[in-house]
BATI-814492 format. One record per residue (C-alpha): residue in three letters; x, y, z. Coordinates in steps of 0.1 Angstrom, whole numbers, padded with zeros to 4 digits, always signed. Layout:
// residues N
ALAXYZ;...
//
This chain:
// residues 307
UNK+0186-0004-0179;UNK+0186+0031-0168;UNK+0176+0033-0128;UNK+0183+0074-0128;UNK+0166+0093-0163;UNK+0184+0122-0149;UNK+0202+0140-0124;UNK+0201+0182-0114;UNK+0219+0196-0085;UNK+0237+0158-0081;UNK+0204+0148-0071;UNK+0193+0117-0091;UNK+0154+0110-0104;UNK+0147+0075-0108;UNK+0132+0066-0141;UNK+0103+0048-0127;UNK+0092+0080-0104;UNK+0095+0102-0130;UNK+0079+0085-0159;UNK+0050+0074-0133;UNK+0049+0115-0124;UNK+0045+0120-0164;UNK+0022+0095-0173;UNK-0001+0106-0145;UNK+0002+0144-0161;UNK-0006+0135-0195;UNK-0037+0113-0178;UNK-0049+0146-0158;UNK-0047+0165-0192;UNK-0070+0140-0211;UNK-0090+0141-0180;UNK-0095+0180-0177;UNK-0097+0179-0216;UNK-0128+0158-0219;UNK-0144+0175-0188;UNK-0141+0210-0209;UNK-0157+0195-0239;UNK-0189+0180-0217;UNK-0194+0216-0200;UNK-0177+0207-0166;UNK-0153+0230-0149;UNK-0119+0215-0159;UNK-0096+0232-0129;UNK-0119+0207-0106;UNK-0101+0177-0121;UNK-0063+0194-0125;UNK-0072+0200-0088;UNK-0083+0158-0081;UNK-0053+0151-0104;UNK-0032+0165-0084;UNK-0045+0149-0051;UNK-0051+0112-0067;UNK-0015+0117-0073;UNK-0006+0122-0036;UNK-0029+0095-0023;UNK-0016+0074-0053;UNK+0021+0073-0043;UNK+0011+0070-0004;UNK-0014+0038-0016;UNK+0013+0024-0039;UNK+0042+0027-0011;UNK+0018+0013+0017;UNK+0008-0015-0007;UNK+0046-0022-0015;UNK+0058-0021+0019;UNK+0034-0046+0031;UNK+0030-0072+0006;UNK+0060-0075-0020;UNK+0080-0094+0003;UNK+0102-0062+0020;UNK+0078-0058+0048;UNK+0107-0074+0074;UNK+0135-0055+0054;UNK+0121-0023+0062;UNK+0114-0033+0096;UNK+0150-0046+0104;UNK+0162-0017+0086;UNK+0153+0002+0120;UNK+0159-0023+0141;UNK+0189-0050+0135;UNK+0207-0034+0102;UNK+0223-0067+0103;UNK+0197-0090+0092;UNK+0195-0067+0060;UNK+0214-0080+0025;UNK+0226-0053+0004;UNK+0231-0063-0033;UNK+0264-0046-0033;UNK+0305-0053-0041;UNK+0329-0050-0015;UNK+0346-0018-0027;UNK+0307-0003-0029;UNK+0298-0017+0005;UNK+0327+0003+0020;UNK+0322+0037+0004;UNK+0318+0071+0019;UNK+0286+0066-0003;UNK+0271+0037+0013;UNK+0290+0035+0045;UNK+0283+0001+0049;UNK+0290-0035+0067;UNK+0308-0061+0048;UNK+0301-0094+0061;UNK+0335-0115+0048;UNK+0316-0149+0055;UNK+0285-0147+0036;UNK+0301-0118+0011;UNK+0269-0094+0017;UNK+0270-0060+0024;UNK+0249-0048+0054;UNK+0235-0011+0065;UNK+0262+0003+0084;UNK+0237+0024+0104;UNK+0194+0020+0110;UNK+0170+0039+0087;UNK+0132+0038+0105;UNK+0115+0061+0072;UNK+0135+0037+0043;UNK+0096+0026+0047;UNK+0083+0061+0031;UNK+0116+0070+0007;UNK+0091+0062-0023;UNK+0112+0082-0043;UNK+0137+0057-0041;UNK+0114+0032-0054;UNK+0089+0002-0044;UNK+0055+0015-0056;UNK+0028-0009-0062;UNK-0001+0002-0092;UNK-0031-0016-0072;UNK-0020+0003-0039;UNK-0015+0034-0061;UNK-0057+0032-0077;UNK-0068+0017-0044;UNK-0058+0051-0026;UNK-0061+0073-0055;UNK-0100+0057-0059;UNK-0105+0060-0022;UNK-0099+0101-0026;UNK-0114+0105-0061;UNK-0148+0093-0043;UNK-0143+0111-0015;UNK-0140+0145-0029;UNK-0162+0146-0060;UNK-0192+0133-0036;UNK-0178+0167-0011;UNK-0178+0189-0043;UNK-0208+0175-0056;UNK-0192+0166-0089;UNK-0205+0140-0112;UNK-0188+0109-0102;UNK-0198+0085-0132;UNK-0189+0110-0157;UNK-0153+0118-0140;UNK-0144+0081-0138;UNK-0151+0073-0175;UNK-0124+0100-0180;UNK-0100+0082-0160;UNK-0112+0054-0177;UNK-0091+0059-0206;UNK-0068+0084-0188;UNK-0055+0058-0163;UNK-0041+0033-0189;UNK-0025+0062-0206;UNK-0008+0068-0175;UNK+0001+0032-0171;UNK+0015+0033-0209;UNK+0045+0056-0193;UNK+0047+0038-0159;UNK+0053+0002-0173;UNK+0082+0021-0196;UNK+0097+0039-0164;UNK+0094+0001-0146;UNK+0118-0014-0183;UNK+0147+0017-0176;UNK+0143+0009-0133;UNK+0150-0026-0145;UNK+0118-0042-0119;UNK+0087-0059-0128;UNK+0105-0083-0150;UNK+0098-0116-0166;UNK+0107-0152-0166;UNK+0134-0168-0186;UNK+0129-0172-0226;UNK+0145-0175-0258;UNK+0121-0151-0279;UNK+0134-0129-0304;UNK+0124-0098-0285;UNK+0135-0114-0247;UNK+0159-0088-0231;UNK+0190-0095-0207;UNK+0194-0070-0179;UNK+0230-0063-0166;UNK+0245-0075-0137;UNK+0231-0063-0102;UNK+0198-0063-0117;UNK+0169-0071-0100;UNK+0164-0101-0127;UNK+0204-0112-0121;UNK+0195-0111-0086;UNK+0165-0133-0087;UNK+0185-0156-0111;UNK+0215-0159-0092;UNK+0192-0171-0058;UNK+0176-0195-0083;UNK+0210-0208-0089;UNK+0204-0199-0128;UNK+0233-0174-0125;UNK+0266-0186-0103;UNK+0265-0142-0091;UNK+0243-0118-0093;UNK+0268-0096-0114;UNK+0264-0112-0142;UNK+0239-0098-0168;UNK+0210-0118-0165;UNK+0195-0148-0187;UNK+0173-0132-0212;UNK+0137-0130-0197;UNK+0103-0118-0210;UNK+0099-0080-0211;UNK+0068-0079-0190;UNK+0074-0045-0188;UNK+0067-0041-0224;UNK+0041-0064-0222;UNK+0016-0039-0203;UNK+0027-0010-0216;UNK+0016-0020-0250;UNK-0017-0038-0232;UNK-0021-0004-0215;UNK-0018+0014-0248;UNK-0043-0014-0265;UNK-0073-0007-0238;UNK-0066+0031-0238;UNK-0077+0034-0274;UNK-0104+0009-0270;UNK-0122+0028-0238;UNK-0116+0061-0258;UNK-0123+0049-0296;UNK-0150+0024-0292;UNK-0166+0023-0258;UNK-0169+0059-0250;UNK-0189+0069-0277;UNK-0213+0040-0268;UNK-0215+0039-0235;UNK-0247+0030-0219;UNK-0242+0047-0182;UNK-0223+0073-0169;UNK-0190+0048-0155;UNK-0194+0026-0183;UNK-0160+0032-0196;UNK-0142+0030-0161;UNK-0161-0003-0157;UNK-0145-0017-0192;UNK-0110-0002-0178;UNK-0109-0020-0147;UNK-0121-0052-0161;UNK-0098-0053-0190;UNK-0065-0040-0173;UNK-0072-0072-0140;UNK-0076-0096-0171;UNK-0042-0086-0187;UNK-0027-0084-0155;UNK-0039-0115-0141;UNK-0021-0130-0172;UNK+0008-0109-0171;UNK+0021-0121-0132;UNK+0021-0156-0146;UNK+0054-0146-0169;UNK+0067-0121-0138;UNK+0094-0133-0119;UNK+0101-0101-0091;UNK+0092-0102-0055;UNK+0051-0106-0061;UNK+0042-0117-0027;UNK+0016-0146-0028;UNK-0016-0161-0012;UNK-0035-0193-0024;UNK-0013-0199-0050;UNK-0018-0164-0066;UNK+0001-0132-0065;UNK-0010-0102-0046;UNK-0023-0083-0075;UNK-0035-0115-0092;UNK-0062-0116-0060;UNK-0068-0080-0063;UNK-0077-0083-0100;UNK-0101-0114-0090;UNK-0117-0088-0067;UNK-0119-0062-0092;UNK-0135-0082-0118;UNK-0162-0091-0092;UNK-0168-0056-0081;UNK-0173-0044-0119;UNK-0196-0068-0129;UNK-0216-0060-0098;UNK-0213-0025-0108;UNK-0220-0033-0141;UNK-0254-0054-0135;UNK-0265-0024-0108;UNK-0257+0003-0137;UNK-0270-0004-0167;UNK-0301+0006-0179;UNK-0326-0019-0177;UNK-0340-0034-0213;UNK-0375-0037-0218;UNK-0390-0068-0228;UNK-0399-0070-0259;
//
């Protein structure tokens, strides 16, 4: 687990943001290059990039804040520090770095002061993928229907640009140490160290007796999608793109596919999900998805003469 990939000026850059940041670059690129090679103006989508990225991280943060289970951190944060638990040791809780509370009873650490914007520090992590496409989406329309760009054709380049993207996210997510899996015993099952978020989760399960132990191995869920993201990346690109029968076929496919893996991934996932009817947050989202593509699918397509 690697929570910082670097640090310049003895500023630190979580892993997560900055292989989210990358992954969204190299998704712009494939975007701008397939809009060159069908005639389009490729500074048009550097320039949506660029603001899908913006309204991605503000989505994501939103999304996170309100439905992974922090939403009454954040707000006791500003007002009763007290009521927060900070996963840290004594010695840390008392630093000039952290300047915090130790509670001697419960052996928590607490804020020492209130923070009212820990809500919007998405640098320091807490972003959300559906929050992220749901905002992102939300501009992408917006301003291609203002610029009069071809919509369908722009989102079957982010049709295989997105999971791309996501290939480098879900990697970033594996060196932050979040999204992680339940308990196993497979070959490939990784153990994250102590003060993880899976050593935390474990130890309130009572699996671990503290949460600075290194945790029980647990699935790399992480892994999981990145490879799942890789899998539907070259099958929008290989297969469907040269076949597709409408402009937005591909993005269709996309959105389908990655709700199905999803919607099968949160069942191994074991980190803060938040939960409604028995499903996760993004497990109802992905039902909604599905729905809305094949609706978009059936409106779409061209219709098929009978023969």
């Amino acid at each position: 687990m690697r929570p910082e990939l670097f640090r310049l000026f003895d500023i630190g850059f979580p892993s997560y943001f900055v292989l989210l940041v990358t992954g969204f670059m190299f998704a712009i690129g494939a975007s701008a290059a397939g809009a060159r090679k069908q005639g389009l103006n490729p500074d048009v989508v550097v320039d949506l990039g660029i603001a899908m990225l913006i309204a991605g991280v503000i989505g994501g943060r939103i999304l996170h804040v309100i439905a992974d289970g922090y939403f009454w951190d954040y707000v006791h944060l500003c007002t009763e520090p007290s009521k927060v638990n900070w996963p840290l040791e004594k010695a840390e809780c008392l630093s000039t770095t952290y300047k915090g509370v130790w509670d001697e009873a419960q052996k928590v650490c607490h804020p020492g002061s209130s923070d009212c914007f820990a809500w919007a520090k998405f640098w320091a992590g807490g972003l959300t993928y559906y929050g992220g496409f749901i905002g992102a989406s939300g501009v992408a329309v917006w301003l291609l229907r203002r610029d009069k760009f071809p919509l369908g054709k722009m989102a079957d380049f982010a049709g295989f640009a997105i999971p791309m993207g996501l290939v480098f996210g879900r990697l970033g997510c594996l060196l932050a140490g979040c999204c992680f899996g339940a308990e196993c015993n497979l070959p490939w099952a990784l153990s994250f160290p102590g003060r993880s978020g899976a050593s935390e989760a474990q130890a309130k399960a009572h699996l671990l007796a503290t949460k600075f132990l290194p945790s029980l191995h647990v699935h790399p869920t992480q892994v999981y999608e990145s490879l799942a993201c890789l899998a539907i990346t070259g099958f929008c690109l290989l297969y469907v793109y040269p076949r597709k029968r409408y402009a937005g076929h591909v993005f269709v496919v996309f959105a389908t596919l990655y709700a199905i893996a999803r919607f099968l991934l949160e069942i191994l996932r074991r980190d803060d999900r938040g939960a409604l009817l028995g499903l996760s947050t993004s497990q109802l989202i992905g039902v909604a998805i599905v729905v809305v593509m094949a609706f978009l699918h059936r409106k779409l397509r061209p219709e098929v003469a009978p023969s």
